[in-house]
C-alpha positions as CSV (number, residue, x, y, z in Angstrom):
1,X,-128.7,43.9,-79.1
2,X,-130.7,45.7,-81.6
3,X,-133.9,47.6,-81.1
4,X,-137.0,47.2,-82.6
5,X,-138.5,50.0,-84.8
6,X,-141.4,51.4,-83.1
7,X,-144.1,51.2,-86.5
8,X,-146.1,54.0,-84.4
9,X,-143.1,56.9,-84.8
10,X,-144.9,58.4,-88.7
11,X,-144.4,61.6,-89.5
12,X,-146.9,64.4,-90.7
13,X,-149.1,63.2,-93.2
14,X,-150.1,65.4,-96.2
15,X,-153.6,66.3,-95.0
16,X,-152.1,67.2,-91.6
17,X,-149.4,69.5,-93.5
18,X,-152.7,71.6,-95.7
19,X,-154.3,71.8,-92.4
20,X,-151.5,73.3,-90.2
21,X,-151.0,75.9,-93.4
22,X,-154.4,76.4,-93.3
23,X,-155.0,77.6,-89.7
24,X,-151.6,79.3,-90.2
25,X,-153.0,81.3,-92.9
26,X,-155.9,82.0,-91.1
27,X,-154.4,83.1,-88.2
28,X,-152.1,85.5,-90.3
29,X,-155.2,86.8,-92.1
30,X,-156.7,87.3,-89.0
31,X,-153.4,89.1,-87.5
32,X,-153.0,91.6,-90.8
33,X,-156.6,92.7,-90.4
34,X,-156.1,93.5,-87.1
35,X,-152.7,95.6,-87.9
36,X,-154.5,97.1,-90.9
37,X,-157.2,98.2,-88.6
38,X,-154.9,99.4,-85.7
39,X,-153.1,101.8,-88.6
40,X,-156.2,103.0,-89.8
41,X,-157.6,104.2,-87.2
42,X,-154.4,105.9,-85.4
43,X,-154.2,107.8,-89.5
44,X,-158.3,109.0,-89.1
45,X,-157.1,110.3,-85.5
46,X,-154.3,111.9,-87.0
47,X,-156.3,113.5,-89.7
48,X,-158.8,114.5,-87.6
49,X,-156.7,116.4,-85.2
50,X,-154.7,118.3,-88.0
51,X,-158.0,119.5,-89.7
52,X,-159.4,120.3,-85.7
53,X,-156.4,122.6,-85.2
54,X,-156.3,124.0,-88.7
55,X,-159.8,125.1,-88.2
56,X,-159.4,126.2,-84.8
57,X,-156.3,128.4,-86.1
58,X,-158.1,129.9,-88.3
59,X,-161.4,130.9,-86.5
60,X,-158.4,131.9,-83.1
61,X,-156.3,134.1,-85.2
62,X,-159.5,136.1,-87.2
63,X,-161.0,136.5,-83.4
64,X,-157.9,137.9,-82.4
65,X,-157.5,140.3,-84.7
66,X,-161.1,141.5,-84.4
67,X,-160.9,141.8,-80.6
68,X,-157.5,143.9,-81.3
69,X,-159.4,146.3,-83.5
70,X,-161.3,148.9,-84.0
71,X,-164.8,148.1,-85.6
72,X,-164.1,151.3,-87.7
73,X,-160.5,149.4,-89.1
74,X,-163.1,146.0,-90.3
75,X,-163.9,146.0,-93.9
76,X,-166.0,142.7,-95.0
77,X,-166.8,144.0,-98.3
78,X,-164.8,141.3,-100.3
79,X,-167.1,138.5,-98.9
80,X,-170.4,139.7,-99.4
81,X,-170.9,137.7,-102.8
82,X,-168.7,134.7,-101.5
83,X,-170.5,131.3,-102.7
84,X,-169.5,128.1,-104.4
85,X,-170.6,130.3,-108.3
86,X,-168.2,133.0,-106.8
87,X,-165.5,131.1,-104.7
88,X,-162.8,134.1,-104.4
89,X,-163.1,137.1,-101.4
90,X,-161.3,139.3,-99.2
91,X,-161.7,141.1,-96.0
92,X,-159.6,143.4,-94.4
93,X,-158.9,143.7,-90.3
94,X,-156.8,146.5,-88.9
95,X,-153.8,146.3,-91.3
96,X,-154.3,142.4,-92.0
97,X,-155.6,141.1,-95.6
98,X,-157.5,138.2,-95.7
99,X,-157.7,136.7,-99.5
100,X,-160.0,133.9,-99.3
101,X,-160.7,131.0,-102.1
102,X,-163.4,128.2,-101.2
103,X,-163.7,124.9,-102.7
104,X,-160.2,124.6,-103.9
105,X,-157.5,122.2,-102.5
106,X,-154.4,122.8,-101.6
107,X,-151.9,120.8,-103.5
108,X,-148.4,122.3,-103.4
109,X,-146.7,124.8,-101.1
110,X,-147.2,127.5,-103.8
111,X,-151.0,126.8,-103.6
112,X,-153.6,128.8,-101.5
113,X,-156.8,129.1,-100.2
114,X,-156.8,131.3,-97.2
115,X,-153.7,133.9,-97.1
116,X,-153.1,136.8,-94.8
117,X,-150.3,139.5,-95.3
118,X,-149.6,143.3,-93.8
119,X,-150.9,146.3,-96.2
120,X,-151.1,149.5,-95.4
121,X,-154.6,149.8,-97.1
122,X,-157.1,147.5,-97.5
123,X,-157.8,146.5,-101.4
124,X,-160.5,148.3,-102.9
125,X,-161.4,144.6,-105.5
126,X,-160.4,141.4,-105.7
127,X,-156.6,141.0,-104.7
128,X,-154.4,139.4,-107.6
129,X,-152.7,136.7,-105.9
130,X,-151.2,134.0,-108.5
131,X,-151.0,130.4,-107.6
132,X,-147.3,130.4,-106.7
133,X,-147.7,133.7,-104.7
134,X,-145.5,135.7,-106.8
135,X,-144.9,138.9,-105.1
136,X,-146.3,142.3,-106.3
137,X,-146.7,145.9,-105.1
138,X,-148.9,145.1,-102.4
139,X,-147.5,142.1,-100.5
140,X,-144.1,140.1,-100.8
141,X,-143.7,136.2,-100.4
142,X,-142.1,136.6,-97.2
143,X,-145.1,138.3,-95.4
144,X,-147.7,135.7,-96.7
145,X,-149.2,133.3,-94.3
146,X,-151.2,129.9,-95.8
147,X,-153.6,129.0,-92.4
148,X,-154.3,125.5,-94.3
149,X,-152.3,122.8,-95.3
150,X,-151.6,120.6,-98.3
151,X,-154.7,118.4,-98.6
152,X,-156.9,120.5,-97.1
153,X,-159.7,123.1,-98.7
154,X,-161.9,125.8,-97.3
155,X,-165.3,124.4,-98.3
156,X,-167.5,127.5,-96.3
157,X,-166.3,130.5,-94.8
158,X,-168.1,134.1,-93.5
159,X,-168.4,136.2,-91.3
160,X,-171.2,138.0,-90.3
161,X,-171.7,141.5,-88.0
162,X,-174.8,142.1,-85.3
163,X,-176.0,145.2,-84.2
164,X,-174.6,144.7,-81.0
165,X,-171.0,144.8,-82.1
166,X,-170.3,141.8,-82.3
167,X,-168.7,139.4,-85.2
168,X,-169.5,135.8,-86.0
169,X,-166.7,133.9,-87.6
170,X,-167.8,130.6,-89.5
171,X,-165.3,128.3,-91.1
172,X,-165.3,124.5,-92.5
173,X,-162.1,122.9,-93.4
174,X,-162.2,119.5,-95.5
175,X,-159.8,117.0,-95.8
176,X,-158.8,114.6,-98.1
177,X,-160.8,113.7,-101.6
178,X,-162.9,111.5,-100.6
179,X,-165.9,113.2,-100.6
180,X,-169.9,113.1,-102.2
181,X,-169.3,113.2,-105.8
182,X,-172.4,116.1,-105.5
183,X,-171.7,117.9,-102.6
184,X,-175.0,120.7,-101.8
185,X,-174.2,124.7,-101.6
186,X,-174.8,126.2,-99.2
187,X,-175.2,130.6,-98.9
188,X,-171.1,130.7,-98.5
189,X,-169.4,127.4,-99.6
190,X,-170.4,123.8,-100.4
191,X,-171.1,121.5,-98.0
192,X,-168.9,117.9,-97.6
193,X,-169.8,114.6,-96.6
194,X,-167.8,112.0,-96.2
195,X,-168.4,109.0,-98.2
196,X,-168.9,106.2,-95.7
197,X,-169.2,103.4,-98.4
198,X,-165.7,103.9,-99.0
199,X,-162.7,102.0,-98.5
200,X,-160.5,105.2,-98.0
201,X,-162.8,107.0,-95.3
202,X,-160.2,107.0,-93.0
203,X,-158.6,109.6,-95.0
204,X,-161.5,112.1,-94.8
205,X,-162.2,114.5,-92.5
206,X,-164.4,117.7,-92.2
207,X,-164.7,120.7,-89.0
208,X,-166.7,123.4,-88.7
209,X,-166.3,125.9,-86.1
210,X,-167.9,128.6,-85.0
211,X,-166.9,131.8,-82.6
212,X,-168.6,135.2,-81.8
213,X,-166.3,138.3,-80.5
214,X,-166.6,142.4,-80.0
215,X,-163.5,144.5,-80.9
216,X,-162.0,145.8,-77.5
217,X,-161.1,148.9,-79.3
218,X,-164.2,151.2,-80.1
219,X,-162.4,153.6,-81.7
């Protein structure tokens, strides 16, 4: 015997084909955007946390050395004319240099903008420390210490003594280039926004810290 074709048993039509691909496609779109956003913000968190500990490095280790000193071994000379018109300073604590540089990014491993190195005296002027750190009489490579990373630039910095004894540390660490194209100065750097009409904010990211501390040694 022979079966009868059942006329019902049609495949997909056409129009049912574009609108399966059509939801598909939404969906997908839907699913990317999600991702996109998932990576986007782990990336801000990660940024954010690296400029957070730079920062916090920095403002630590100049405390430390402060409170392990004697008020009579500080010298903050170098950073009395430190502004965004004059972005290069020094300071000197116990036998620790300091060479400071504001608004300027770090782009290589050779670059700097914060340094610290041993000397038996503190520099009288403005340290000459080349780009690539080339050694001369007063330091060598080896002793050098970067506290900020690649991508990363000191936009304010000072420190400031009271009459009590004690020293205010103030430091601002940007990330990233995506910043105000105009950003306003301030008495010892330049102040960063972040542009929030930007695609690329999640790759932007500015701390500011502040500590006070008194030398334990009053010698």
């Amino acid at each position: 015997m022979f079966r009868k074709k059942n006329k019902n048993n049609k495949g997909f039509t056409i129009i049912e084909l574009m609108i399966a691909t059509a939801v598909f496609a939404v969906i997908m779109i839907i699913t990317t955007t999600a991702i996109l956003g998932i990576s986007k913000t782990y990336i801000q968190g990660l940024v954010e946390s690296q400029n957070q500990n730079t920062t916090r490095r920095i403002v630590s280790q100049i405390s430390q050395d402060i409170q392990y000193n004697s008020p009579a071994s500080i010298n903050l000379t170098g950073l009395l004319f430190l502004d965004h018109n004059r972005p290069n300073g020094w300071f000197c604590i116990g036998q620790d240099v300091y060479v400071v540089q504001i608004d300027h990014e770090i782009t290589n491993s050779n670059d700097y903008a914060l340094i610290r190195y041993s000397s038996s005296s503190c520099p009288t002027s403005q340290p000459k420390i080349s780009a690539n750190l080339t050694p001369n009489t007063t330091y060598n490579k080896g002793s050098v210490e970067e506290l900020l990373t690649i991508d990363q630039q000191l936009s304010q910095f000072d420190i400031t003594s009271s009459r009590n004894g004690y020293f205010t540390i103030s430091a601002t660490v940007a990330y990233g280039n995506d910043f105000m194209l105009n950003p306003k100065p301030s008495p010892h750097g330049l102040i960063y926004q972040c542009n929030t009409s930007s695609f690329s904010l999640n790759f932007c990211s500015i701390t500011s810290l502040t500590n006070s501390v008194g030398p334990s040694i009053n010698y």
